[in-house]
C-alpha positions, 0 to 999 in steps of 0.5 A, a space after each residue: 090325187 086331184 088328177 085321180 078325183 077329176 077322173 072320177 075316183 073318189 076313193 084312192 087306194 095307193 097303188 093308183 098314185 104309184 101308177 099316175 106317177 110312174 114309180 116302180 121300186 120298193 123304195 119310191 112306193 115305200 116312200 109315198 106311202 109313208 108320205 100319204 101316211 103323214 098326210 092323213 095324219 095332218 089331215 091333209 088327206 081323208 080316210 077312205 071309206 074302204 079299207 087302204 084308200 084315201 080322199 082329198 079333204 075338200 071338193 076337187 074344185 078347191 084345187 087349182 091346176 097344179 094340185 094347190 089349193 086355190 088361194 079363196 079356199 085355203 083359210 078353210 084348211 087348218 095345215 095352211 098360212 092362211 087358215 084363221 081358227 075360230 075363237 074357242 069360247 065364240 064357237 061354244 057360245 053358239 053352238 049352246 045358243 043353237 041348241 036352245 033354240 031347238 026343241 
């Protein structure tokens, strides 16, 4: 998928991942498809915009040559070791004090 964004995709369809990594059976499709399936559901990968496709849940400059997120941009991503949620009542706190202020 990040080789894909670097060239210019934006939205992936899965036949796209078939063909970058050569997978020709039923199963091996079958078996990434699922995988994409798990991903967006961990939100590790994004729904696309058109019907089938799918994107990276961040900019295609946050990942590294192998495909990784890079080690600066992962406290941002809820699935990794590094990420650090917010505490529930500070983001509520602000979000109310932001509203006031505006008219």
């Amino acid at each position: 998928m990040v080789q894909l964004a670097k060239d210019g995709e934006v939205e992936i369809k899965p036949s796209q991942v078939y063909s970058v990594l050569n997978l020709v059976s039923q199963k091996e499709k079958g078996a990434c498809y699922k995988n994409m399936q798990r991903m967006k559901k961990k939100s590790e990968l994004r729904e696309g915009e058109t019907f089938g496709t799918y994107k990276l849940p961040l900019p295609v400059d946050c990942y590294d040559k192998n495909g990784n997120i890079k080690p600066e941009k992962a406290e941002n991503v809820p699935w990794s070791k590094e990420y650090k949620p917010a505490a529930s009542g500070e983001d509520l706190i602000d979000f109310e004090a932001d509203k006031i202020k505006r008219p």
